[in-house]
N, C-alpha and C positions, 0 to 999 in steps of 0.2 A: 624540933628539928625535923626535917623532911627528911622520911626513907628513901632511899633511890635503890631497887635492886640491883645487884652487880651486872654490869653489861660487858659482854667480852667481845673482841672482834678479830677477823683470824688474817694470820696476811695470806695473800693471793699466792698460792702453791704457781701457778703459773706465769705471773710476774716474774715471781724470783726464779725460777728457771732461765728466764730470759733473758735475766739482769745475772745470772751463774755463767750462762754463755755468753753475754756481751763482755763482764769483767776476763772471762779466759781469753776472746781474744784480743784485748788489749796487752795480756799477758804474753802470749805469745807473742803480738806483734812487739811488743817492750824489747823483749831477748833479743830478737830479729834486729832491730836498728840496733840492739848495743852492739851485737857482732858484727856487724857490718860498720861500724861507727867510722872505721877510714877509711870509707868511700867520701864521707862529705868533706875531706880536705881537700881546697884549692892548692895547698904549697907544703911541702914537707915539716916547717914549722908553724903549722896552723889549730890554731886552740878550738876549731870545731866539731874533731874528733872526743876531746876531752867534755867540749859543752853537751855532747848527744850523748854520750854515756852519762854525765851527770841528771838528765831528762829523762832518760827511757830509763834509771835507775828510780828516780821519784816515782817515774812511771808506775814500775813493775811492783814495788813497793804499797801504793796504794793502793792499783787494781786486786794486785794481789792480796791486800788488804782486806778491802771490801770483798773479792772472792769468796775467801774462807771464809769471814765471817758468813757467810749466805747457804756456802756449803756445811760449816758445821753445827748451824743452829739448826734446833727441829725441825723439820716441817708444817707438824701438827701445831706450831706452839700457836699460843693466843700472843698479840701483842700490843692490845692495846684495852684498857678495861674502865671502866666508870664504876664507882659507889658513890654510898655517900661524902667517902671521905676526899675523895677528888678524882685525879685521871692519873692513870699509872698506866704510861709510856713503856715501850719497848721494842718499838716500829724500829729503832737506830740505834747504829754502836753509839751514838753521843749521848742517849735517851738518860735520864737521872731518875725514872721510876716514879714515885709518886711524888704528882704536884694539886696540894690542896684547895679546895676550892675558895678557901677564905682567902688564901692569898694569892689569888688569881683577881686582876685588875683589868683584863681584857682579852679575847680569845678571837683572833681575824684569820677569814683564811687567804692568800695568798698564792699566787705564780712566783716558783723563784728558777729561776734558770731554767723553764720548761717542767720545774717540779712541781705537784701541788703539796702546800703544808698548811698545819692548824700554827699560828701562831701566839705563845704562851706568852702573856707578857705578867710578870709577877712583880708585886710587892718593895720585897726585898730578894731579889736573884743571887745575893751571896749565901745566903742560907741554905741554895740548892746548889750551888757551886763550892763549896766549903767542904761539903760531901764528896766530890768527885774528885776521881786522879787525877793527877797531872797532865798527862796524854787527854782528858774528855774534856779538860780544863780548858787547853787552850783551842780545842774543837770550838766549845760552847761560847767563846770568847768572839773566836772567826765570826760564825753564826750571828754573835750581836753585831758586825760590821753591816753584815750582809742586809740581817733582816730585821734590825733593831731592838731585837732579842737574842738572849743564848737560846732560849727553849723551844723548840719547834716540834711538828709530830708528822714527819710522813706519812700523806696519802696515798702516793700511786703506786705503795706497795700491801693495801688493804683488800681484803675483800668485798666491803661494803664502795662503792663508787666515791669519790671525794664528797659530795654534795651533800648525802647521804652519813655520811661520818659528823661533816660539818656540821650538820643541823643536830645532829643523837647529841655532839659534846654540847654544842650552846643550850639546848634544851633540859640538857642534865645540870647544867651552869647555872640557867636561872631557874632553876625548881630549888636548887640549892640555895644558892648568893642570896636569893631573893623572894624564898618561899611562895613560888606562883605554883 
């Protein structure tokens, strides 16, 4: 079996500042429309006061979501790492930590919504979904609509450049899969 020494990669301290302030002021702007939500009615009995409180609730919910998570994780963390034994994810709240190299079938990178990601496509994906909550469950589920996979790994929150990522994991892939 091929050594692979451990490789760590750190996310972008200034990324996530950025993506810290753009989720607050989505947050703000979230509160803003709820309080104001009966401006947008045409007619005293009109259901589009209740429709923009139910939106800028989802709203605030998520941004505010992904906020915290951003503000309360380290700074310093590493989150995303190679060995031998495969890649262990932790670029995203959906992230399920380690995905083995054996059972990895195919790794593509991709545009998704203006985002760049490593796409994991494995094996058998209940084995790594079996492990996760409920809430990352039906995350990782979404994700397979989207991207034909649950398993993805944010780029454009790394320090290394996407390109640069892409190449480290496929190269770590077949030293392994395939003892080159």
């Amino acid at each position: 079996m091929t050594h692979i020494d451990t490789i760590s990669i750190s996310s972008d301290i200034k990324k996530q500042n950025h993506l810290i302030i753009a989720g607050l002021v989505f947050v703000i702007a979230s509160i803003i429309i709820f309080i104001n939500a009966d401006l947008y009615a045409k007619t005293p009995d009109s259901y589009a006061p209740v429709v923009v409180r139910g939106l800028t609730t989802f709203s605030f919910l998520f941004f505010g979501g992904i906020t915290a998570f951003l503000l309360f994780k380290k700074k310093d963390d590493k989150v995303l790492y190679m060995n031998n034994k495969g890649i262990i994810d932790q670029t995203n709240a959906s992230s399920v930590g380690l995905i083995e190299w054996e059972d990895i079938v195919e790794i593509e990178a991709k545009n998704i919504f203006s985002g760049k990601f490593l796409l994991i496509t494995v094996k058998d994906p209940e084995k790594y979904l079996q492990k996760a909550p409920i809430w990352k469950k039906i995350i990782l589920k979404l994700n397979a609509l989207t991207a034909k996979t649950p398993f993805s790994i944010t780029l454009n929150s790394l320090q290394l450049d996407a390109e640069t990522t892409t190449e480290l994991v496929k190269e770590n892939y077949r030293k392994f899969k395939f003892n080159e």
